[in-house]
N, CA, C and O atoms as a DFTB+ gen file, in Angstrom:
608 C
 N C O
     1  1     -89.750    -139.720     -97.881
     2  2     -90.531    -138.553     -98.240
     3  2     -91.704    -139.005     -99.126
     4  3     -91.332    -139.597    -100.139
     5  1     -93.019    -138.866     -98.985
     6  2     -93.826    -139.154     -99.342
     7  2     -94.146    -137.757    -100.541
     8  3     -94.114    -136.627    -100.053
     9  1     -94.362    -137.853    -101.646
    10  2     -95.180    -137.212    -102.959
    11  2     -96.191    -136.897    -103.181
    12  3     -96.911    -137.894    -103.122
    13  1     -96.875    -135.828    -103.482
    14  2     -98.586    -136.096    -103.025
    15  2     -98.428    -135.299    -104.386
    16  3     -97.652    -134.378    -104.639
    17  1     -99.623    -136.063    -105.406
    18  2    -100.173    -135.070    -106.470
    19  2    -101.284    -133.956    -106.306
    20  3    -102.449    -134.323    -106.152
    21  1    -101.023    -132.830    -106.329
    22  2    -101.617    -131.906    -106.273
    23  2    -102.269    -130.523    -107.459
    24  3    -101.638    -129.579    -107.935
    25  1    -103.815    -130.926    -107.655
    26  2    -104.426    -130.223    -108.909
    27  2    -104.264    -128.416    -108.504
    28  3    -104.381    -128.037    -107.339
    29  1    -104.093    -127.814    -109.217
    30  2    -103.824    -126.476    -109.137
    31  2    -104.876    -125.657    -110.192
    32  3    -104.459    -125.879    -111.329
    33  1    -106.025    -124.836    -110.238
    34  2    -107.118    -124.775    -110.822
    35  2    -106.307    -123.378    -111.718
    36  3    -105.530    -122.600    -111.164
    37  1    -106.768    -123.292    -113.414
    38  2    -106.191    -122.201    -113.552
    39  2    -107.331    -122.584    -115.123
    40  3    -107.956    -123.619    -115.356
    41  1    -107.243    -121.304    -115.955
    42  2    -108.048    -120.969    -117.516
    43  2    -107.103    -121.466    -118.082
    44  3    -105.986    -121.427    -117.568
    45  1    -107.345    -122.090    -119.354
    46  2    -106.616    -122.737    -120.237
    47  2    -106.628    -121.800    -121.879
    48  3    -107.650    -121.188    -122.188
    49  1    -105.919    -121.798    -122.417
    50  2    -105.736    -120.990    -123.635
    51  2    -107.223    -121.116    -124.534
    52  3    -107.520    -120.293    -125.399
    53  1    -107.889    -122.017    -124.254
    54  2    -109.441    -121.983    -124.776
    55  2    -110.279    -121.481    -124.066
    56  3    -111.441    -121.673    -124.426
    57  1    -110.079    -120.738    -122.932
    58  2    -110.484    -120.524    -122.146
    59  2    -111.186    -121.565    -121.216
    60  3    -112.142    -120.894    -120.827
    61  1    -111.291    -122.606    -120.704
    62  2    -111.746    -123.490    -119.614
    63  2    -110.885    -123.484    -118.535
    64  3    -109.690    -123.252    -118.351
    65  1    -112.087    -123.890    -117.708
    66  2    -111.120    -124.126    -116.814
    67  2    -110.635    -125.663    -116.577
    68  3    -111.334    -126.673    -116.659
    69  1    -108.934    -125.546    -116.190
    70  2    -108.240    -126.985    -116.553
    71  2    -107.594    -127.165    -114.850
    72  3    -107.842    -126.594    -113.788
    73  1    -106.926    -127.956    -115.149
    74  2    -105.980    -128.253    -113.841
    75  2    -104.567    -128.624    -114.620
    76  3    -104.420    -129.381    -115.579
    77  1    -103.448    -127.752    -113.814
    78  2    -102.040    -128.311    -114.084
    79  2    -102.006    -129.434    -112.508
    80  3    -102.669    -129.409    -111.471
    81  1    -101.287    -130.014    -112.830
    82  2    -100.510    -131.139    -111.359
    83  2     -99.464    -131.237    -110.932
    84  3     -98.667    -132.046    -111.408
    85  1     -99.081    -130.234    -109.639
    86  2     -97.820    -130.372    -109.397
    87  2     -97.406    -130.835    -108.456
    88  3     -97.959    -130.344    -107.472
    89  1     -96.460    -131.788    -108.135
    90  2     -95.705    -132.743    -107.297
    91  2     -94.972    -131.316    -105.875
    92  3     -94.327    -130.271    -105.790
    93  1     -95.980    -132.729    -104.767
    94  2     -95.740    -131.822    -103.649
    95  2     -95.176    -132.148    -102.412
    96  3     -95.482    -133.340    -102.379
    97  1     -94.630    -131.961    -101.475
    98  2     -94.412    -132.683    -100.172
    99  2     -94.500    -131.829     -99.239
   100  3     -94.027    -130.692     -99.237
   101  1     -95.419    -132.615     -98.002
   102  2     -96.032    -131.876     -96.510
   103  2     -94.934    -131.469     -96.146
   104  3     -93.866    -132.067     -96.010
   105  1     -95.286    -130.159     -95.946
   106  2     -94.633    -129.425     -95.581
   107  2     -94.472    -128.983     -93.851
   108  3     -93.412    -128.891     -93.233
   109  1     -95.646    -128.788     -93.405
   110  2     -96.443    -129.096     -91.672
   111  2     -97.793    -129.976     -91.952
   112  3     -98.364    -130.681     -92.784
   113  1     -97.895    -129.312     -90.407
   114  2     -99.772    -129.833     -90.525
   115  2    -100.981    -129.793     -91.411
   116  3    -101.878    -130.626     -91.541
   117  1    -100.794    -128.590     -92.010
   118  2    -101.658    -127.653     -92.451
   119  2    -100.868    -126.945     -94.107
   120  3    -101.422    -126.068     -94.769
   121  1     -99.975    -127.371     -94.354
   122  2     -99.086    -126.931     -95.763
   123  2     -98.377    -127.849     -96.384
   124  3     -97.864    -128.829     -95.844
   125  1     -98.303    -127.431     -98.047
   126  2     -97.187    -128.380     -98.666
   127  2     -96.250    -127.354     -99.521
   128  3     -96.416    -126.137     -99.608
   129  1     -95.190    -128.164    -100.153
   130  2     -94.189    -127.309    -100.447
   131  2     -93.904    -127.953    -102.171
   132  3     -93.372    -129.018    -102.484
   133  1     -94.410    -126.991    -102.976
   134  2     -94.030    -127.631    -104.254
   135  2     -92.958    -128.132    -104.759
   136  3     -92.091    -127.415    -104.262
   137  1     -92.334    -129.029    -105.542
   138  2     -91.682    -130.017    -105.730
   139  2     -91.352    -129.863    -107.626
   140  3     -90.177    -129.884    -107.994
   141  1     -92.250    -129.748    -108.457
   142  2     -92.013    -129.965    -109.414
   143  2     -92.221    -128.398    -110.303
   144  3     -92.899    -127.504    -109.796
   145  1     -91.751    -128.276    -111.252
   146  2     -92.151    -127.236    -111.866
   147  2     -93.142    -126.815    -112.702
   148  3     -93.159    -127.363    -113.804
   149  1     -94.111    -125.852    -112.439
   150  2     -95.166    -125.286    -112.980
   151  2     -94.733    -124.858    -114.726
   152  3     -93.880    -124.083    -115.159
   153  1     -95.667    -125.682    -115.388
   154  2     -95.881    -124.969    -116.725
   155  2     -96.731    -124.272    -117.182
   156  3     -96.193    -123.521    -117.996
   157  1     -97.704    -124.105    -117.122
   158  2     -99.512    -123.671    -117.431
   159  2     -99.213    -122.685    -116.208
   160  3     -98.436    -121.818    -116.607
   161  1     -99.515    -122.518    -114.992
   162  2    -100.018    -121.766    -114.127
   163  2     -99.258    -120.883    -114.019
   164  3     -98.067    -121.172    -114.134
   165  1     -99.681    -119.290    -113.726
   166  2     -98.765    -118.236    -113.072
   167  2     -99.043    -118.207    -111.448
   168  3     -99.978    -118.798    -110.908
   169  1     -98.427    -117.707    -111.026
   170  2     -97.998    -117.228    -109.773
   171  2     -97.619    -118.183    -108.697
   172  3     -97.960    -118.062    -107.520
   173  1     -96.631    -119.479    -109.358
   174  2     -96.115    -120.736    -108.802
   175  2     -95.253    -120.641    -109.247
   176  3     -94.893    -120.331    -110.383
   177  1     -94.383    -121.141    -107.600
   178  2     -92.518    -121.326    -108.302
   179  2     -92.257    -122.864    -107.183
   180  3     -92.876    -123.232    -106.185
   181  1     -91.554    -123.217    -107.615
   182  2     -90.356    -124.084    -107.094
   183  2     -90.089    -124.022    -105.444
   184  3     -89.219    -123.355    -104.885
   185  1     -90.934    -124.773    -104.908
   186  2     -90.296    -124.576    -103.208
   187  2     -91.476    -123.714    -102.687
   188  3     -91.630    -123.813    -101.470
   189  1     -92.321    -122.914    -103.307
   190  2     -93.625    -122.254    -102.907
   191  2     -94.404    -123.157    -101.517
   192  3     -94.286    -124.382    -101.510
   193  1     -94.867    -122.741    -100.844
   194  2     -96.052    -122.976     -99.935
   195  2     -97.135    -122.803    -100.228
   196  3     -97.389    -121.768    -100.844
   197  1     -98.023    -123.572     -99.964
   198  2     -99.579    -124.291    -100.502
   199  2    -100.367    -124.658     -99.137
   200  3     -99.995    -125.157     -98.075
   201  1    -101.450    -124.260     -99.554
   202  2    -102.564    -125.129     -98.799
   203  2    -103.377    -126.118     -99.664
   204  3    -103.135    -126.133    -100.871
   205  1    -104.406    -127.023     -99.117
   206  2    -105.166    -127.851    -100.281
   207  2    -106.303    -127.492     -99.275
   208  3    -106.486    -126.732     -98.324
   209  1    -107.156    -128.711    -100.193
   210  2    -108.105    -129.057     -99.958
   211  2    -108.069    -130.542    -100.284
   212  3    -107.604    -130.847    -101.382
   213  1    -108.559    -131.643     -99.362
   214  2    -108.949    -132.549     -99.851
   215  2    -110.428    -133.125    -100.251
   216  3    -111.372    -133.009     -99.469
   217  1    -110.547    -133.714    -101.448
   218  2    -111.894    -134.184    -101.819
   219  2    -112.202    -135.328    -100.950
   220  3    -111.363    -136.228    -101.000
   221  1    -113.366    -135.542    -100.036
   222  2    -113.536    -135.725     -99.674
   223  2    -114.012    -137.156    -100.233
   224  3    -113.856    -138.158     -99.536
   225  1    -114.612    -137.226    -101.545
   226  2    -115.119    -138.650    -102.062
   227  2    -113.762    -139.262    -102.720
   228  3    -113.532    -140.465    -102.601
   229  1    -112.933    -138.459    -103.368
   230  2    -112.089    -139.222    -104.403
   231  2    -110.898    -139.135    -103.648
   232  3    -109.791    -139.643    -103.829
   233  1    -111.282    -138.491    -102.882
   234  2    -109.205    -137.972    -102.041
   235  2    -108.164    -137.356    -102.648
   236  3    -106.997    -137.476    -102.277
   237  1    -108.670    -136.451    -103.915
   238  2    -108.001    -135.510    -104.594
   239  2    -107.214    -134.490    -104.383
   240  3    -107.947    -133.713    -103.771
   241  1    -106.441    -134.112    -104.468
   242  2    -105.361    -133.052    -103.255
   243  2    -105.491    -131.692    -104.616
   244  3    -104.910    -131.550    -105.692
   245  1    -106.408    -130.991    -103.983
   246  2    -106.993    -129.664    -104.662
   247  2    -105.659    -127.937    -104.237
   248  3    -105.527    -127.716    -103.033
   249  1    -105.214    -127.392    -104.790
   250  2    -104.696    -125.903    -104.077
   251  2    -105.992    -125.594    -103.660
   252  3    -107.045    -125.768    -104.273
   253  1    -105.736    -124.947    -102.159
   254  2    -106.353    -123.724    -102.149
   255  2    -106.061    -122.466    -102.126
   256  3    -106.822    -121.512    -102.282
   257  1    -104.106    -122.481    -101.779
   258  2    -103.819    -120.877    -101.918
   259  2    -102.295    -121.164    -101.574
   260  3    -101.899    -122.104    -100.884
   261  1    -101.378    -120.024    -102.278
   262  2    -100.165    -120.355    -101.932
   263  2     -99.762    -119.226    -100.987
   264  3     -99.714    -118.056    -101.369
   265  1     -99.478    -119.603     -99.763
   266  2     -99.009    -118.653     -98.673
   267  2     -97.439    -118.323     -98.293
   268  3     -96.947    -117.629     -97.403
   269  1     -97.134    -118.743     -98.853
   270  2     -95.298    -118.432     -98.761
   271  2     -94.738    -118.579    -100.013
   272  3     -94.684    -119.696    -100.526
   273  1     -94.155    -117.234    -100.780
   274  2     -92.971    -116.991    -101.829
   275  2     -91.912    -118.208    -101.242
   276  3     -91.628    -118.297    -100.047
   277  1     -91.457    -118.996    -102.148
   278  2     -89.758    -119.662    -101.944
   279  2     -89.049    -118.201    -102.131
   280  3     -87.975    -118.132    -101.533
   281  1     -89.347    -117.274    -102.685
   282  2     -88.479    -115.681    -103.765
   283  2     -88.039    -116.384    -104.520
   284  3     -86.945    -115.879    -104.771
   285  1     -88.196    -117.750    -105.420
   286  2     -87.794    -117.889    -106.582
   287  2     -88.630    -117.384    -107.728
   288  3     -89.798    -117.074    -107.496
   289  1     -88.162    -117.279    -108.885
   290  2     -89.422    -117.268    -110.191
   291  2     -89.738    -117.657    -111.631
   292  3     -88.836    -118.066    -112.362
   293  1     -90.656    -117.571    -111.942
   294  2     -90.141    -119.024    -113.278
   295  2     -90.710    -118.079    -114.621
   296  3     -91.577    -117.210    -114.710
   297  1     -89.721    -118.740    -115.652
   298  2     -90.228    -118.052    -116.776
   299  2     -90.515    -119.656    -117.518
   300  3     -90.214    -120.782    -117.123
   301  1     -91.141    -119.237    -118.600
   302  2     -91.698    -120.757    -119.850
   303  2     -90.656    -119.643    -120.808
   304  3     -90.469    -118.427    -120.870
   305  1     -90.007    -121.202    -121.650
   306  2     -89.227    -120.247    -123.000
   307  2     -90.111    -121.249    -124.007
   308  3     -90.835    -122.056    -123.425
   309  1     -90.114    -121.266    -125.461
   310  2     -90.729    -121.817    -126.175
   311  2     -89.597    -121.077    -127.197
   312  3     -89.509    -119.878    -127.463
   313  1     -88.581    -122.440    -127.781
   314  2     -87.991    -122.641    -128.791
   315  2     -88.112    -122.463    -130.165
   316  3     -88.456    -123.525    -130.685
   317  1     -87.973    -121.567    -130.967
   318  2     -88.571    -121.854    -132.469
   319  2     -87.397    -122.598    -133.256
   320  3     -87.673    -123.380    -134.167
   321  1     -85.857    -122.287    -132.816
   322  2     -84.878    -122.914    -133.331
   323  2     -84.745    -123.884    -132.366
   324  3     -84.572    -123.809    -131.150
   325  1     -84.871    -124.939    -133.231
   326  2     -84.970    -126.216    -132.354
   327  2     -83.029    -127.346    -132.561
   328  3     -82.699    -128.404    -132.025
   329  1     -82.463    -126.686    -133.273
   330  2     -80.863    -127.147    -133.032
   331  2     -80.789    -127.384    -132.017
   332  3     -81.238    -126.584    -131.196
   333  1     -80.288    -128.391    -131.670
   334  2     -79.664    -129.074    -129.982
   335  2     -78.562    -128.185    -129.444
   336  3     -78.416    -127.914    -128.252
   337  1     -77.495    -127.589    -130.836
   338  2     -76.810    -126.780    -129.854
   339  2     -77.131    -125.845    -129.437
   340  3     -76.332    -125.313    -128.667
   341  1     -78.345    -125.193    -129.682
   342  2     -78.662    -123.228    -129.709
   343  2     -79.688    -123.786    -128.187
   344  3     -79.431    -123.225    -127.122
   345  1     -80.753    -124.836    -128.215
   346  2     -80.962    -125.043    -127.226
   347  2     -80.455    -125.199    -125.714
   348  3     -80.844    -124.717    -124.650
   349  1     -79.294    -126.183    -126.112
   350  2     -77.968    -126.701    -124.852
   351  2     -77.537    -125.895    -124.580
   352  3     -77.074    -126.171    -123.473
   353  1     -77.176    -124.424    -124.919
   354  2     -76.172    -123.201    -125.012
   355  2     -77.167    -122.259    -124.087
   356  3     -76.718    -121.369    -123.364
   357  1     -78.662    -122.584    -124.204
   358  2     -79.764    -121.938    -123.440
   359  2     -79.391    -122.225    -122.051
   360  3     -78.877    -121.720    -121.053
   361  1     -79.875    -123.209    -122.470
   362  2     -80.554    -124.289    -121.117
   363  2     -79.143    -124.020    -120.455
   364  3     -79.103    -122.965    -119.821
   365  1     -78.092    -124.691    -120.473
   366  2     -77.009    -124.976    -120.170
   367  2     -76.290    -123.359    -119.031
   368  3     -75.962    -123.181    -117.858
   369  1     -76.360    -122.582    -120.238
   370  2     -76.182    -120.732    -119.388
   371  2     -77.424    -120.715    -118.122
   372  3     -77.101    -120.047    -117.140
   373  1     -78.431    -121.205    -118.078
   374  2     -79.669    -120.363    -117.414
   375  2     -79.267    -121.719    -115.853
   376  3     -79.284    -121.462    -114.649
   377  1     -78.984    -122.947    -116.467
   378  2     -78.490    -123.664    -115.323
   379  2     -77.218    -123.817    -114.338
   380  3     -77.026    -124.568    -113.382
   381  1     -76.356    -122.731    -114.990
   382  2     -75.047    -122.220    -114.630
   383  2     -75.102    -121.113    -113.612
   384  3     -74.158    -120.842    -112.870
   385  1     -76.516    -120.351    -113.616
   386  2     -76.958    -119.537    -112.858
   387  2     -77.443    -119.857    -111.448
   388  3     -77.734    -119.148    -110.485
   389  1     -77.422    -121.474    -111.712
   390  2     -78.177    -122.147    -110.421
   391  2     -79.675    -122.201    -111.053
   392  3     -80.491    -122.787    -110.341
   393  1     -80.138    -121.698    -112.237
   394  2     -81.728    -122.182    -112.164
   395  2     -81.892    -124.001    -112.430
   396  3     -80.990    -124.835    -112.518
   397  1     -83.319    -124.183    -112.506
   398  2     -83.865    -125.226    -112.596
   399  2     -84.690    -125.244    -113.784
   400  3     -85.510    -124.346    -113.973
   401  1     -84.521    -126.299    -114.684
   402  2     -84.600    -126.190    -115.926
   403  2     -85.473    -127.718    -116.070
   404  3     -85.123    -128.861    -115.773
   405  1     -86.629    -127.235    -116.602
   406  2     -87.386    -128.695    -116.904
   407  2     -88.008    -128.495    -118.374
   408  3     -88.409    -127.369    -118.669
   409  1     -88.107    -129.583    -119.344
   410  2     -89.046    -130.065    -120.060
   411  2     -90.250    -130.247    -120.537
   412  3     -90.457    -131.458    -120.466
   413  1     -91.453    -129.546    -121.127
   414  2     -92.257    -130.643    -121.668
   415  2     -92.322    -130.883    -123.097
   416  3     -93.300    -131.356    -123.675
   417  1     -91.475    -130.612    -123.515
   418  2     -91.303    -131.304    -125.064
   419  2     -90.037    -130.570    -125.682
   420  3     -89.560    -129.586    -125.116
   421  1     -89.582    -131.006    -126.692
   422  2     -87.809    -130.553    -126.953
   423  2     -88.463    -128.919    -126.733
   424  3     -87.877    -127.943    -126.265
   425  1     -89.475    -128.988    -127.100
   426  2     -89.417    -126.833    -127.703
   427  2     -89.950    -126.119    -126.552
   428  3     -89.972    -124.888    -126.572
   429  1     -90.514    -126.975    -125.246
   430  2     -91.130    -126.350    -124.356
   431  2     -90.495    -126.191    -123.108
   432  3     -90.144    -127.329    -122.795
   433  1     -90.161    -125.417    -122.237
   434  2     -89.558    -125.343    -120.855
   435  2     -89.688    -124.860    -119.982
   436  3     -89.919    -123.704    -120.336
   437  1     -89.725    -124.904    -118.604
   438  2     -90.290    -124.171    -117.469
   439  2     -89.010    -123.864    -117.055
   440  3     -88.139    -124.620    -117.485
   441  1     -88.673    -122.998    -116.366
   442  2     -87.137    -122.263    -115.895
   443  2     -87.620    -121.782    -114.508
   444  3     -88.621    -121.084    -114.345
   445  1     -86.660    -122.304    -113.353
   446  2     -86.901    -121.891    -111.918
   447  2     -85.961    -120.948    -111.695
   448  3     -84.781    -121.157    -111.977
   449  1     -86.264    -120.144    -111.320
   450  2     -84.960    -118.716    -111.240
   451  2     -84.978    -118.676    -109.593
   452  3     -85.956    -118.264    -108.970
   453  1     -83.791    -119.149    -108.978
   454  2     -83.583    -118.726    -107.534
   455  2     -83.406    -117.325    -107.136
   456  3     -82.889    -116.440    -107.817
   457  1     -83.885    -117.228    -105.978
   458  2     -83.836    -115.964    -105.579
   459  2     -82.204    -114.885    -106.049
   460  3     -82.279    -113.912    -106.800
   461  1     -80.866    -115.370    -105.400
   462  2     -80.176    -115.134    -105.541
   463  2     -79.583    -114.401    -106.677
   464  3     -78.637    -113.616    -106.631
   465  1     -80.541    -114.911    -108.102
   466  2     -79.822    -115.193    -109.646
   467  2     -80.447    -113.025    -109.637
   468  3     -81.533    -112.596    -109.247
   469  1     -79.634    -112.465    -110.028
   470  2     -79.570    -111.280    -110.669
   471  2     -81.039    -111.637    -111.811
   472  3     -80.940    -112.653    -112.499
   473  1     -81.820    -111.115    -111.893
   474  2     -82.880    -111.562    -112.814
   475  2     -82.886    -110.223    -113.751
   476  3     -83.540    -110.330    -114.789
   477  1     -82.229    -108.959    -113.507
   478  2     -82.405    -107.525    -114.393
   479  2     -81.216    -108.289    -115.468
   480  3     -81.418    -108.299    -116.682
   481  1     -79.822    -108.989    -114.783
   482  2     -79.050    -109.388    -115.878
   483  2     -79.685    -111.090    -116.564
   484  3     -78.912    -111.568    -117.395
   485  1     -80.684    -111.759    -116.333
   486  2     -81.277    -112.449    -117.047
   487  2     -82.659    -112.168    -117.500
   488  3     -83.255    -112.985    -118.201
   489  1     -83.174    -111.090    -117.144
   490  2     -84.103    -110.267    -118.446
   491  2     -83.087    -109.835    -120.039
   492  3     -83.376    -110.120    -121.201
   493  1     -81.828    -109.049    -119.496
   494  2     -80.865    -108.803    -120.827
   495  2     -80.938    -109.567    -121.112
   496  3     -81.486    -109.458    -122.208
   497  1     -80.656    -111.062    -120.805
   498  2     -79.987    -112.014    -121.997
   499  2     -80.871    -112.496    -122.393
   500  3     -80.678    -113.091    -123.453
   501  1     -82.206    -112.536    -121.864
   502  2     -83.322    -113.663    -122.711
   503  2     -83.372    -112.306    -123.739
   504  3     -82.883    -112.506    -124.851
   505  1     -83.789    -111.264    -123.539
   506  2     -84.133    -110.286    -124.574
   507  2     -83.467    -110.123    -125.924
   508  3     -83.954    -109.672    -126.961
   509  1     -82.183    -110.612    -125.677
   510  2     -80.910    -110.731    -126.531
   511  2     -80.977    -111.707    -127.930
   512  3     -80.198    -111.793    -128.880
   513  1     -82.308    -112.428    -127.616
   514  2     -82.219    -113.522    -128.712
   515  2     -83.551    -112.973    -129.688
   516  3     -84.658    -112.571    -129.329
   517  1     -83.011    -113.120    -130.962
   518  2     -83.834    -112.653    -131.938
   519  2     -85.649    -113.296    -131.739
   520  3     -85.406    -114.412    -131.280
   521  1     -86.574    -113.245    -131.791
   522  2     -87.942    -113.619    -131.643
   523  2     -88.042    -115.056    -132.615
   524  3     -88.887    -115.945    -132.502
   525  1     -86.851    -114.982    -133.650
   526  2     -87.520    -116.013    -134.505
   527  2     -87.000    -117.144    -134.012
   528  3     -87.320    -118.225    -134.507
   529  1     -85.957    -117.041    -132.768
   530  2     -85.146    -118.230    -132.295
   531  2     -85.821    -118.949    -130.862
   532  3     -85.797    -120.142    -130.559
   533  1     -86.575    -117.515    -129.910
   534  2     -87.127    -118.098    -128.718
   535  2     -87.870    -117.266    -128.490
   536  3     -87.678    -116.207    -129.089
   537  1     -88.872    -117.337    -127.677
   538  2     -89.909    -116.439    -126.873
   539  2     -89.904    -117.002    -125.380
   540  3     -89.426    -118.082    -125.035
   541  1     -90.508    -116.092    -124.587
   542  2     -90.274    -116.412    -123.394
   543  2     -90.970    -115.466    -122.681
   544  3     -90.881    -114.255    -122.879
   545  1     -91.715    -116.037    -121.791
   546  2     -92.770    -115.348    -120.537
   547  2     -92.622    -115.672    -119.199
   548  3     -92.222    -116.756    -118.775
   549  1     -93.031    -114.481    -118.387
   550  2     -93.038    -114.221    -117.191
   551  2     -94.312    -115.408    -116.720
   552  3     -95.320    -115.490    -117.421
   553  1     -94.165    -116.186    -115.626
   554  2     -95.232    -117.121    -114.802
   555  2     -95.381    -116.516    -113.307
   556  3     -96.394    -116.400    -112.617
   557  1     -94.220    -116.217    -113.074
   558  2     -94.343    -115.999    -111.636
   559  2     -92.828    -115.370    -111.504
   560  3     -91.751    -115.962    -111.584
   561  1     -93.126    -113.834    -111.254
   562  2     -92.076    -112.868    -110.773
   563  2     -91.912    -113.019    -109.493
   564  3     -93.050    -113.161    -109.048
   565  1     -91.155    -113.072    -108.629
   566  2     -90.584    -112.909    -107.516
   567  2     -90.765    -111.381    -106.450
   568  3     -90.328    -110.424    -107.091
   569  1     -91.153    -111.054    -105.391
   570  2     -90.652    -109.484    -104.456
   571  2     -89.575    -109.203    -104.951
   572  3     -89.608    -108.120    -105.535
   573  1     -88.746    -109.643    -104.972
   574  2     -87.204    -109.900    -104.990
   575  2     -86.625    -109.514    -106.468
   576  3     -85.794    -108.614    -106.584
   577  1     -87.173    -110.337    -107.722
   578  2     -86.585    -110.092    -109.027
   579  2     -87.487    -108.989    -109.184
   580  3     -87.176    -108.473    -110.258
   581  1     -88.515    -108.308    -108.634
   582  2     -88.823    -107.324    -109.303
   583  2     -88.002    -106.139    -108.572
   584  3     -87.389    -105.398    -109.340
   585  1     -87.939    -105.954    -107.646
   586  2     -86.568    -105.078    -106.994
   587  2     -85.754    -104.979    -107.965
   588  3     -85.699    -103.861    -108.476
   589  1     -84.852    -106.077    -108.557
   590  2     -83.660    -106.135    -109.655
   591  2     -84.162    -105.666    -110.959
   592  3     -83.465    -105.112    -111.809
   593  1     -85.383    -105.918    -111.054
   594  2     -85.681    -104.768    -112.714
   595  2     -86.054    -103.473    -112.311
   596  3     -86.259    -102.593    -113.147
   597  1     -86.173    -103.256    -110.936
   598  2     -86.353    -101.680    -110.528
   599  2     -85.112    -100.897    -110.771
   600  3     -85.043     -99.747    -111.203
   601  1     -84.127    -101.704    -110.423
   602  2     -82.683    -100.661    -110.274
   603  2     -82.020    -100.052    -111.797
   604  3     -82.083    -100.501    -112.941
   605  1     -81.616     -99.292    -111.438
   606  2     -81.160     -98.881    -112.974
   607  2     -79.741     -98.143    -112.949
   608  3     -79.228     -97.756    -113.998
């Protein structure tokens, strides 16, 4: 299986515009299928469908649009209690669910929520934790998990 790095164009908290890079593999002729997990960008999940563009001078593998939901969806949590156990007890529950749980620094995390995972009963539990311990945002909601915060 070949890896292709792929720039994904999005505004950066200073407002510029930046590129996140996410790890991809051809998917057909004409598509790739993301691979790694999105931190910076919304409306990217895990297993998503992509088109590019290639640069033509540098051979840069550019998005140009994502055409197929995986129906997974990802939230970023950002740690303020940084204890290994209050973290592990996170991480550990949200990967018990079947999500996908990545890194970019002890306090930072991208969370892949599979379609399957009840997401109205993992809105309760992220909500459940006091503000001074974690925060946590929506990147990319799902058709699917928003159905499950519809029901009541």
């Amino acid at each position: 299986m070949i890896y292709h790095k792929v720039g994904v164009n999005y505004i950066n908290l200073d407002n510029e515009d930046d590129y996140e890079w996410l790890v991809c593999v051809k998917n057909d002729q004409n598509s790739y299928k993301v691979k790694s997990l999105p931190f910076f960008i919304n409306h990217f999940a895990l297993d998503d469908i992509i088109t590019i563009n290639i640069n033509d001078i540098s051979g840069v593998y550019i998005c140009e649009e994502r055409i197929q939901s995986s129906g997974s969806s990802i939230i970023r949590i950002i740690f303020y209690n940084l204890t290994t156990d209050f973290i592990d007890s996170v991480i550990n529950y949200l990967a018990s669910l079947g999500c996908t749980c990545g890194s970019m620094a002890k306090h930072f995390y991208s969370i892949n929520i599979p379609e399957n995972v009840d997401y109205q009963a993992l809105e309760k539990y992220m909500k459940s934790f006091d503000i001074s311990n974690l925060e946590y945002s929506e990147g990319c909601i799902s058709d699917k998990h928003w159905l499950d915060l519809e029901r009541i």
